[in-house]
N, C-alpha and C positions, 0 to 999 in steps of 0.2 A: 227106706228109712229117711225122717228127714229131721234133722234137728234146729231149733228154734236158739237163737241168742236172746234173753228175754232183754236184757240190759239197751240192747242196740235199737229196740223199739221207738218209736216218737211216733204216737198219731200227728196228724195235719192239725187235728183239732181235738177237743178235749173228749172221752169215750171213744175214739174209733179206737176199730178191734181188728185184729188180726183170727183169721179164724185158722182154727187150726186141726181143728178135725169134728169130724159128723158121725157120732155113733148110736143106732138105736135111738134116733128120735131125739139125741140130746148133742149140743152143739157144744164145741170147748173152742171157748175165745181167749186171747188174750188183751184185755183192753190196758189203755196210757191212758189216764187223766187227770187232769191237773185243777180242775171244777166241779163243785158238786153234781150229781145226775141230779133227779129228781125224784119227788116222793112216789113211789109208785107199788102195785099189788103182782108177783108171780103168777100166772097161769099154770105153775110147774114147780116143782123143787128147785131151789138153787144152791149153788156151793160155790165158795167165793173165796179165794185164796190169794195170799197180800205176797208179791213176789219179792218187790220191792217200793219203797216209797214206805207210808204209813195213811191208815184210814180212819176216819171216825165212821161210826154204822150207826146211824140213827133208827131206833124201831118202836113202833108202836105196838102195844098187846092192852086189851081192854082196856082203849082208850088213854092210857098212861103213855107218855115219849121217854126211850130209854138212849142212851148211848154206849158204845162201847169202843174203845180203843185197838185196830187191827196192826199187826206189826210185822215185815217179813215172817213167814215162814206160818200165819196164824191161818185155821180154813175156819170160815164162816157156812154154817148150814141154815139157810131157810123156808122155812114151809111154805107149801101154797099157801097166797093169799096174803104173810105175812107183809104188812106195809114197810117202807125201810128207804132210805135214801144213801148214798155214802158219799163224805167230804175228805175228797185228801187232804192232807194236814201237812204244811211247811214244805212243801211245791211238789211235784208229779209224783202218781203212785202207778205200776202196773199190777195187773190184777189179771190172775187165769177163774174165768167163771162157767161152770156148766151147769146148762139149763136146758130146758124145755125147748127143741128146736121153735123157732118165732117168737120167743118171749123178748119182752123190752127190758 
């Protein structure tokens, strides 16, 4: 058994991730960041859960940009392909996300 302190986390740099376990092809990370990622497409399902911090999810669906407010304890589900960016909002957020082992 191995338990994770999520609190205690600090990447070096904004998205590094703690990996924390590999099941069936899907990876469970916990990332720290404090800087938008970028706009980018799944290869996979993802599921994106706000540990702590707070997130803005930017997403696109036929060509419309939506946003939406993520807050401890909130799971975000997105489809392959779904476009989507996330911005922490008022400084670091960590975030446990499972996807598609090699998804960006």
């Amino acid at each position: 058994m191995e338990v994770t302190n999520v609190l205690s986390f600090i990447g070096k740099h904004s998205w590094d991730a703690l990996d924390i376990a590999q099941i069936e092809g899907a990876t469970i990370r916990l990332h720290w960041a404090d800087t938008p990622y970028i706009w980018h497409k799944n290869d996979g399902d993802e599921v994106f859960i706000v540990l702590d911090g707070q997130i803005r999810m930017d997403y696109k669906k036929n060509n419309t940009e939506y946003h939406q407010i993520l807050n401890p304890g909130d799971i975000c589900y997105l489809q392959i392909g779904e476009e989507h960016i996330a911005h922490p909002q008022n400084g670091p957020a960590r975030i446990l996300v499972i996807e598609k082992k090699g998804s960006i």
